[in-house]
C-alpha angles and dihedrals in degrees: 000000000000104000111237095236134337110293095023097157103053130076120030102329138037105223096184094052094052089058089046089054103043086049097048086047098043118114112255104254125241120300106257136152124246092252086046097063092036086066090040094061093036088058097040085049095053092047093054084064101043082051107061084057088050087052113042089051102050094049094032089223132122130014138242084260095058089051094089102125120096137254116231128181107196140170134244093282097036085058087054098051091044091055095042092055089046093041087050093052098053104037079050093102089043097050100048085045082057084041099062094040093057098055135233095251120138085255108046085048093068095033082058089051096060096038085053099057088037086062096046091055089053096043094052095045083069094040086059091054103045092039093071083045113058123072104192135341136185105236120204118171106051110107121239116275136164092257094039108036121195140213108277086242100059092274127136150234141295109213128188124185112215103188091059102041085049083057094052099054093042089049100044090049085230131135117293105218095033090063091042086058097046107045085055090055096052090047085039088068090054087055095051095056105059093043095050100040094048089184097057094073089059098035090046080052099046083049096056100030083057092052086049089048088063097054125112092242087197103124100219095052086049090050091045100050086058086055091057092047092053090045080054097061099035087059088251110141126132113262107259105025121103147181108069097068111119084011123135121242084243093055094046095055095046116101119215098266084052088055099062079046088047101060095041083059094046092053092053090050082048100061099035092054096045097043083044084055091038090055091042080059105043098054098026097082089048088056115009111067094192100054104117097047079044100053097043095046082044093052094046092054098045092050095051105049113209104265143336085286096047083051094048102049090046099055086047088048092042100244103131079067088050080065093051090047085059096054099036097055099042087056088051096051104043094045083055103044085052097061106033104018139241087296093052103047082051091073086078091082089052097102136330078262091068094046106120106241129221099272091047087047085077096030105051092164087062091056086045090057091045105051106023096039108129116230119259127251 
């Protein structure tokens, strides 16, 4: 197994560990031949391509130039490894902080041995559960290697993940190459975004290295405040307290400076996944002949969840809020685009200071004041 990284296995988290369980838990993909999955990767490929003109055409944002980040259709493992290296790279500030704090003594080293391979276990036991889920993402903040190429100009990835996508389709009854079609064009706007908005990779980075900055980087408060969170789910809080119950492990470690950072950064998921979904149905109906049959079997699934486990891990990830991000921004961007057009929603990706924020994500007409408000005589 290819290391993530050069020293994976030393500090707070094994990172290699965390790709070697994550690999070991995963759910084995859908049975198909060789051929089969040949002619899987070389039509998700082609659609990938077909996708960036749909696209572009359809948001009016980006050129053909701007479009220099690969395109990578991966398996279940080849999605872990790709999130580890991004996950490592960006928790790297925060760990060494935890690191520090810890000490360099004989016996915090191998407390932090142990600790480290604890939380790689853990790690890749989530891992396990998202990787069967997630049919393609546009990952950002991995740097270039020989095995996960980047954009010449510091961009990402566009990864699609062809088991799962295989399994969807199986599973919703719906045609196979329409759904193809239309899952790329939903992770090619994501795509297209970065590519085309250079600042928003670094802004979407300052906003979460500054949630990571508050937080108490003592190890046994971190390790404390998961504990709470799994109490949480199990049903296990004490009689009499309340507040944390329904609450996502990510909302019960923030602090209350990472709140107001929080919810900047929830605003901004929410407009890039409903504009991604906005776009998906905008130029679905022109080149997808399912779509509607599509839309309506995809909604179902990703309201219902699969059993009582699959509910409760993703309340404790915070993925029950993902959903909301979905509805919440297509409704913002659609309610947007319908007052003041494709050109003027697009003044959105003008500067940070033009992203809608959580309160405007529900009150379009109040973003609409702000940004488009003409100056008074």
């Amino acid at each position: 197994m290819t290391s993530i990284g050069g020293a994976a296995s030393s500090g707070m988290v094994d990172w290699n560990l965390a790709v070697a369980t994550a690999t070991r838990l995963m759910r084995p993909g859908p049975d198909v031949s060789r051929d089969e999955a040949r002619a899987v990767v070389a039509e998700l490929r082609r659609h990938a391509k077909a996708s960036e003109e749909h696209v572009r055409g359809f948001t009016r944002l980006g050129t053909e130039e701007t479009h220099d980040t690969p395109v990578l259709v991966v398996d279940r493992p080849g999605w872990v490894r790709a999130n580890v290296a991004g996950f490592r790279e960006l928790l790297k500030p925060l760990l060494d902080k935890m690191q520090e704090r810890r000490g360099t003594g004989p016996g915090n080293a191998v407390l932090g041995a142990v600790g480290g391979k604890v939380t790689g276990v853990e790690l890749g036991i989530l891992l396990s559960f998202l990787a069967s889920r997630v049919l393609g993402q546009y990952e950002t903040f991995a740097p270039a290697t020989r095995d996960l190429p980047a954009g010449a100009n510091g961009g990402g990835r566009l990864l699609l993940v062809a088991p799962n996508i295989v399994h969807v389709e199986r599973e919703l009854d719906v045609e196979p190459h329409d759904f193809r079609l239309w899952v790329t064009l939903h992770e090619e706007t994501h795509r297209t975004q970065f590519t085309a908005v250079p600042w928003l990779r670094d802004h979407l980075e300052g906003e979460i290295q500054s949630f990571l900055a508050e937080t108490d980087v003592d190890p046994m408060t971190v390790l404390e405040r998961v504990r709470e969170a799994a109490q949480s789910l199990a049903g296990g809080r004490p009689e009499g307290e309340e507040g944390d119950e329904g609450r996502s492990l990510v909302e019960i470690v923030q602090t209350p400076a990472q709140r107001e950072i929080l919810g900047r950064l929830t605003a901004v998921m929410s407009l890039l996944e409903g504009h991604a979904d906005f776009v998906m149905d905008g130029v679905g109906p022109q080149v997808v002949p399912s779509v509607a049959e599509i839309r309506e079997k995809f909604q179902q699934r990703r309201a219902k969840g699969a059993s009582r486990l699959d509910l409760a891990l993703r309340k404790l990830l915070g993925l029950d809020a993902k959903l909301r991000q979905y509805r919440d921004g297509e409704r913002f961007v659609r309610a947007v685009v319908e007052e003041v057009g494709m050109d003027g929603f697009n003044r959105v990706w003008t500067s940070p200071n033009t992203l809608p924020t959580k309160a405007e994500i529900s009150k379009p007409a109040d973003w609409i004041t702000r940004v488009h408000r003409k100056p008074e005589a």
